[in-house]
N, C-alpha and C positions, 0 to 999 in steps of 0.2 A: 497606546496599548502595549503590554508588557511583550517581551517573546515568550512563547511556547517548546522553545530549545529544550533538550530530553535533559534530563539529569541522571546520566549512567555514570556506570564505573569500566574503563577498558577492562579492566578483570573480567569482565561480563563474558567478553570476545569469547571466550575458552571453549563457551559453551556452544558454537559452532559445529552444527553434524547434521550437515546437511545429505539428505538419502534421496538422489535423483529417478532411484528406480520406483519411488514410491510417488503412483500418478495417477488421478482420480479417483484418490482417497485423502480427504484428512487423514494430517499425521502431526504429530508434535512435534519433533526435531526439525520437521521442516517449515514448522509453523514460528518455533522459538529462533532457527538459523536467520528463517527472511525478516524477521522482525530485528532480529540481530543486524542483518543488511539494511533494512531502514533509518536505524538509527544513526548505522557508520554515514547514513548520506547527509547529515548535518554536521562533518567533522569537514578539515579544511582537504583540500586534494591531497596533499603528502601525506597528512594519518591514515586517510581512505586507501592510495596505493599502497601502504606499508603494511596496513591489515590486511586488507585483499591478498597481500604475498605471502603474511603469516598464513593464514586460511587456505594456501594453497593453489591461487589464482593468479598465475602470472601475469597474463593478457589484463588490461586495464585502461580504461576510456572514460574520464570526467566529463560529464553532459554540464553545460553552464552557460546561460545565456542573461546578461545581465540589462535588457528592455527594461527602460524605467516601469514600464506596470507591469510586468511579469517576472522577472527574474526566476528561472526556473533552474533548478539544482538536481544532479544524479550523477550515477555510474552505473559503469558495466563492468562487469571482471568473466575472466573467463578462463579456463584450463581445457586438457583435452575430451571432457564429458560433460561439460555444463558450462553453459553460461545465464548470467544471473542481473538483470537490468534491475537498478532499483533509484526510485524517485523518492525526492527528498521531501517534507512535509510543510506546515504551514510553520513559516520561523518567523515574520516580520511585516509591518502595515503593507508592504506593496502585497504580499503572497495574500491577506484577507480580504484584498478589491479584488483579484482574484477569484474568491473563495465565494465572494458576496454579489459577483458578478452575474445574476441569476438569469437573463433573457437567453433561449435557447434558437441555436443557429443550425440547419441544415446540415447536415454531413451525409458520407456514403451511405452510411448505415441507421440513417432515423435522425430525428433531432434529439443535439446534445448541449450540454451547459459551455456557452461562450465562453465567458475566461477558461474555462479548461481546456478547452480546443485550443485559444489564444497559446495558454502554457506548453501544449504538447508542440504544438506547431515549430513553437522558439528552436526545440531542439531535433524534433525526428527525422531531419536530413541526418544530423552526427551519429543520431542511435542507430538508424539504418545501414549505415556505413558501418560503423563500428560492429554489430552482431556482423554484418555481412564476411567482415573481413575475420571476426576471430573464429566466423563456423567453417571449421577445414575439415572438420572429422564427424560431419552430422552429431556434434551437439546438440543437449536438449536444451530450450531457453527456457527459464522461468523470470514473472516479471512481478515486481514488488512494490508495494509505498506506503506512506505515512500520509493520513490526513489529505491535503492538497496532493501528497504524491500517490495516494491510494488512486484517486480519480484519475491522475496522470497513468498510473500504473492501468488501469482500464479502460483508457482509452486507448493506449497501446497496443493492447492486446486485441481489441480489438479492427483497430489499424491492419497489424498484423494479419489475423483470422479472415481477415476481409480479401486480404490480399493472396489467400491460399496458403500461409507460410507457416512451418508448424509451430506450435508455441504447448511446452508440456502442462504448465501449471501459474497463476493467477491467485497471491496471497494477499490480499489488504491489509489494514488496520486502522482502524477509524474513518472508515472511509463515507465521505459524503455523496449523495445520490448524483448522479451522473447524467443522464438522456432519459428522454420517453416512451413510451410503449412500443413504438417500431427500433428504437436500438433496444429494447428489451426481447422484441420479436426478433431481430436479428442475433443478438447475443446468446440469449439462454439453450436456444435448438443445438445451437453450432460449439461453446465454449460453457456455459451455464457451469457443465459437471464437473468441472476441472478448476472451478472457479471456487476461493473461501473467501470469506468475507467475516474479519476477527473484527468482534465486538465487545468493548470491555466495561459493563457495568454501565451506568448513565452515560455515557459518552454522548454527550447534545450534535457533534460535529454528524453525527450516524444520520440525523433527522432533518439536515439540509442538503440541499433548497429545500424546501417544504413540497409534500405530495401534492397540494391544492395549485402549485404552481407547475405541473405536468412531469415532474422527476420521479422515476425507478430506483431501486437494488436491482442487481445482480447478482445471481450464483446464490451460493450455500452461504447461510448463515450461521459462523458458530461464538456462540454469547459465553460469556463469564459472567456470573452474574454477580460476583463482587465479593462472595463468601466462599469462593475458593469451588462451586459446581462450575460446568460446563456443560454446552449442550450446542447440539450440531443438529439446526434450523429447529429453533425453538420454540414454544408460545410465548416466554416469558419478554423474549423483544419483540416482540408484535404487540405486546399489551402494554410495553414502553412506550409505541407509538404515540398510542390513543392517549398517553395521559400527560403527554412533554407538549406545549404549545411555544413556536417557535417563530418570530419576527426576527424583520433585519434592524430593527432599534435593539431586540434586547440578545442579541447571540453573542456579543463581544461580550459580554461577562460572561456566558455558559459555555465561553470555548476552554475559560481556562481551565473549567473543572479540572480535577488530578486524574481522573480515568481517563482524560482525550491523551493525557501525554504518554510516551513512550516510554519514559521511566520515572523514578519517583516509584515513593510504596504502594500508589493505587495505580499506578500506571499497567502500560503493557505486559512490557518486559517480565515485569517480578509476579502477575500472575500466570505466563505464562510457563516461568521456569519454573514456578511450585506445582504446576500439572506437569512438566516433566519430570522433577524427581518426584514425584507421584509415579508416576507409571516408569521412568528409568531412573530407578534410584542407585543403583550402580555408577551411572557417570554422573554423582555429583558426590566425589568426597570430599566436599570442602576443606 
């Protein structure tokens, strides 16, 4: 199986503006910045610290555990008003046994998808550490990911939530269904609102594991539907649902589709940034 590694341009980085005050609302800039952060989490450690410093973030913590069947990838950055957890996505055949790892297992909060707990597990002793020590100034934490790391990113959070601990906002991208009705009963009362969940066009990755096999969304839905609209918790991906049928023989071809990736011309990224210079067109003179 091929990788799914993004194909951006660090040019991209620029377009970082991130706006922490903006919380339980959809917003663009913050939607375009954490996808910006998603993608920095497939670059090696030194590009990732060296952006994160451009960007204004001194504080800097590489999550990385390299378990032969999980290898789970991220960072944290962090300054004196934010800090910003973000998980890395599906890059490589261990991360899709992972992905494909469909039997769900107990946890606090309801039953969730085993290799994703597997994945989170690798590293939330360092992540715990790590926010712990760079929150001096009640910082706001937001947490972020791609594909495998969208689910990682929500399982986090709600780690987090469970344990009383504030956590401001919750962005995905591509993200695959996660636990069942009682982590959806736990989640949505408690985080749900604060919660986006960016969907770009067909993206098959959105539709696994399969509903039939006891898996939820969370949070706010908001779709692109490939012609440049947008829509925040839509019909249009509900009626995706019913008409994408999805097995574990045939997902390895529809992962590669161009809308599951992060960049590329149907990827995330670039329809994200043309709803931003849509609505701020001021900061894009190219």
């Amino acid at each position: 199986m091929t990788s799914t590694l993004p194909e951006t341009h660090d040019n991209d980085y620029r377009y970082f503006d991130f706006q922490p005050h903006i919380v339980g609302k959809y917003d663009i800039r913050n939607s375009l910045s954490l996808a910006l952060a998603c993608d920095l989490a497939y670059k090696s450690e030194s590009d990732i610290k060296a952006q994160a410093e451009q960007w204004g973030f001194p504080r800097f913590k590489f999550l990385e555990d390299k378990i032969a069947v999980i290898d789970t990838q991220g960072f944290i950055m962090g300054n004196d008003k934010v800090i910003i957890l973000a998980f890395r996505g599906t890059e490589n055949r261990t991360d899709w046994r992972t992905d494909l790892n469909f039997p769900k297992v107990k946890a606090m909060f309801g039953y969730i998808h085993k290799g994703f707990r597997s994945a989170l597990e690798a590293v939330i002793d360092d992540v715990l550490a790590a926010v712990e020590e760079m929150r001096d100034n009640e910082q706001s934490l937001w947490i972020t990911g791609h594909s495998l790391g969208a689910a990682l990113a929500t399982l986090a959070t709600a780690f987090y939530r469970h344990q009383k601990h504030p956590v401001s906002g919750l962005y995905t991208f591509g993200s695959p269904r996660v636990g069942d009705d009682k982590f959806d009963d736990f989640f949505e009362p408690d985080f749900g609102r604060f919660t986006f969940r960016v969907v770009n066009g067909n993206d098959i990755v959105t539709r696994v594991p399969p509903r039939n096999f006891g898996f939820n969304h969370v949070g706010t839905c908001v779709f692109h539907d490939g012609d440049g609209g947008w829509q925040v918790d839509p019909n249009p991906w509900k009626e995706f649902l019913d008409q994408i049928s999805v097995t574990v023989e045939n997902l390895g071809q529809f992962t590669m589709v161009a809308s599951h990736l992060l960049g590329g011309e149907h990827g995330y990224l670039t329809a994200l940034k043309a709803e931003y210079k849509r609505q701020h067109p001021q900061f894009f003179a190219d």
